[in-house]
C-alpha positions in Angstrom: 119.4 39.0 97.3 116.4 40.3 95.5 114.6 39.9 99.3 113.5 43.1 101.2 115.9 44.4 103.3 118.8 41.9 102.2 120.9 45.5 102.1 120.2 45.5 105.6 121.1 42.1 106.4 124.1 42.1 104.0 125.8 44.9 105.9 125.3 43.3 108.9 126.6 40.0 107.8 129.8 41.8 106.5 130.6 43.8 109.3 130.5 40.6 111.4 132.5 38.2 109.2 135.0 41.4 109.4 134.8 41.9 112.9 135.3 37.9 113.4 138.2 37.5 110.9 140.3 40.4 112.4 139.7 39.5 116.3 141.2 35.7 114.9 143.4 37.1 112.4 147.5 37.3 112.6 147.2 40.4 115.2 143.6 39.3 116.9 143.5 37.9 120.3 144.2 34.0 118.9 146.5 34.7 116.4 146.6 32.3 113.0 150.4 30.6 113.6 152.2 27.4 112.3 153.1 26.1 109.3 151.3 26.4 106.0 149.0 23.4 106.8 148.0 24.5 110.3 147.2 28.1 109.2 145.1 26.7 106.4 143.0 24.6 109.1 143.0 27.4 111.3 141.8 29.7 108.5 139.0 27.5 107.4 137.7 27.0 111.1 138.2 30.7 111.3 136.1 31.8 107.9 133.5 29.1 109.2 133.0 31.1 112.1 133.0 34.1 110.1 130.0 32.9 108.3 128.1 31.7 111.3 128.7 35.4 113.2 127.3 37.1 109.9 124.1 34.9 110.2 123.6 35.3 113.3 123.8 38.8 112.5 121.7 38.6 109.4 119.2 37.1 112.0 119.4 40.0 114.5 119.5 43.0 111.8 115.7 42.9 110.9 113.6 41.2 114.1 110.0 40.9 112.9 111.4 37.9 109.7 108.6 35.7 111.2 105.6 37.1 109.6 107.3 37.2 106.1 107.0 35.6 103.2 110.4 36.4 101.9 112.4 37.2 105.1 115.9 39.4 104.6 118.7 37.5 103.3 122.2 37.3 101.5 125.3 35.2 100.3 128.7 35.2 101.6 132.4 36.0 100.7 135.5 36.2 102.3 138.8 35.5 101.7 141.9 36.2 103.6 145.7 36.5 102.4 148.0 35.2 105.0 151.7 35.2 103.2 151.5 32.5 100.9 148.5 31.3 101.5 145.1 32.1 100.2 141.6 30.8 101.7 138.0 31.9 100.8 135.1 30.9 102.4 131.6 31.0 100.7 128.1 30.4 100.9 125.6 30.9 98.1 127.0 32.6 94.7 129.0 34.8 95.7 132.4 34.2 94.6 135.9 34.5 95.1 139.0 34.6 92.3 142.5 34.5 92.4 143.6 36.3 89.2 147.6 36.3 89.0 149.8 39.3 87.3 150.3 37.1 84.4 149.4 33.1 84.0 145.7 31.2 84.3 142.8 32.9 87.0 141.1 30.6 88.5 137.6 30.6 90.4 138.2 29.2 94.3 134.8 28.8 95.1 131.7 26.9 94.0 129.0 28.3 93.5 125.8 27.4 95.5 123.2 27.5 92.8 120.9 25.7 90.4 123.0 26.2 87.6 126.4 25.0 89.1 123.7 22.2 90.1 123.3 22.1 86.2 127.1 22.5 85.4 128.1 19.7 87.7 125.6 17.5 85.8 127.5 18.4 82.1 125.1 21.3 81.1 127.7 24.3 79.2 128.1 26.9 81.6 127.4 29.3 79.3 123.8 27.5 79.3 123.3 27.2 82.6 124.2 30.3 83.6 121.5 32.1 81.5 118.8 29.9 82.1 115.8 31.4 84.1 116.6 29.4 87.1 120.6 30.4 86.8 120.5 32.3 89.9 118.3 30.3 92.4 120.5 29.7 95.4 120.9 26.7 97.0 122.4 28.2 100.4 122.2 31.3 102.1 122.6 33.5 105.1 119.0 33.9 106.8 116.5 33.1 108.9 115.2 30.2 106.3 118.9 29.0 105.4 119.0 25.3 105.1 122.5 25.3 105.6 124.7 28.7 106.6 127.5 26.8 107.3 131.1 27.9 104.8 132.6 25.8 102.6 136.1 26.8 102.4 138.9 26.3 99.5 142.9 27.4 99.4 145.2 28.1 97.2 149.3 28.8 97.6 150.1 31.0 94.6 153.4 31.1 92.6 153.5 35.2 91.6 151.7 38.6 92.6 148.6 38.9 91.5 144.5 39.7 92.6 142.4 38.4 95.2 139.1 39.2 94.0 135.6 38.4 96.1 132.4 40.0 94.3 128.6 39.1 93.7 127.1 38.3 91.1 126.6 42.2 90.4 130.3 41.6 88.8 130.8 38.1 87.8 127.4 37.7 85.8 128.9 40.0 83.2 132.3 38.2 83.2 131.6 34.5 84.7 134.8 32.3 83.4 137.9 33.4 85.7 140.0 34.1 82.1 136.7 36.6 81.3 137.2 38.0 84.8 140.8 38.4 84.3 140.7 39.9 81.8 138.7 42.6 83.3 140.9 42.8 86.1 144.1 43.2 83.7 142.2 45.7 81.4 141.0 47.6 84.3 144.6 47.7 85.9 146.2 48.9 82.6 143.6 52.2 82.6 143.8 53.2 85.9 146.4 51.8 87.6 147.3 49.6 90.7 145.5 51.2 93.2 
């Protein structure tokens, strides 16, 4: 976020959507069990939680928000790998990919933002996404977000491949998951899998 202190309330957002996923997570106190339909519903309530932890902490990580303008804020993005089974969670425009070894990428979240506003509405991406009002935000983590709350999307891939959550600080240069992929592949081939 272009806010003051959103570096602030980013870390503290992350570190408690991480410290909520792993207590809930396959070795965490409730562990995620059953079959693939039950671990997605348990994974959705889980990343929901995720985001709701990381506002709250967003809210606690710079006190004196009242008096400003433009308090501290941030988007969110998590996604978890549980065998099969991929869910992300999201709010804002931040975004999550799955980009396979070989085959079609494909965006799992939606972004919250005036241009998928615009997109939605039959404007070219390509349009949207370089208008002047591309990245307004229509949800957010903070202590003026309308509506903190995840939305959450799985997928059950077919081969190995990336699961790839990033900002816009990546995905503005490379929007369309092929683009993306691309990048991913490219960067792979140079340096390697690690």
């Amino acid at each position: 976020s272009s806010a003051p202190d959103s570096d602030v309330a980013s870390l503290a957002a992350a570190r408690a959507a991480r410290d909520t996923l792993a207590a809930g997570g396959p070795e965490g106190a409730a562990p995620v069990q059953g079959e693939t339909s039950a671990r997605l519903s348990a994974w959705s309530v889980l990343l929901g939680d995720a985001a709701r932890a990381a506002n709250v902490a967003v809210l606690a990580s710079v006190p004196d928000t009242a008096d400003r303008e433009n308090p501290p804020s941030c988007t969110f993005v998590a996604a978890v790998l549980d065998g099969p089974l991929v869910v992300a969670g999201w709010v804002g425009d931040s975004r999550a990919y799955w980009v396979p070894d070989d085959g079609d990428a494909h965006q799992l979240s939606v972004d919250d933002s005036w241009a998928q506003e615009m997109i939605a509405q039959g404007v070219p991406r390509a349009q949207a996404e370089t208008s002047p009002q591309a990245h307004a935000i229509t949800r957010w983590l903070g202590p003026d977000a309308p509506d903190p709350v995840a939305r959450t999307a799985a997928t059950l891939p077919d081969r190995d491949g990336w699961l790839l959550v990033c900002s816009d600080g990546l995905w503005n240069y490379c929007s369309p998951a092929a683009d993306l992929a691309a990048l991913v592949r490219s960067t792979q081939d140079r340096v390697g899998d690690d």
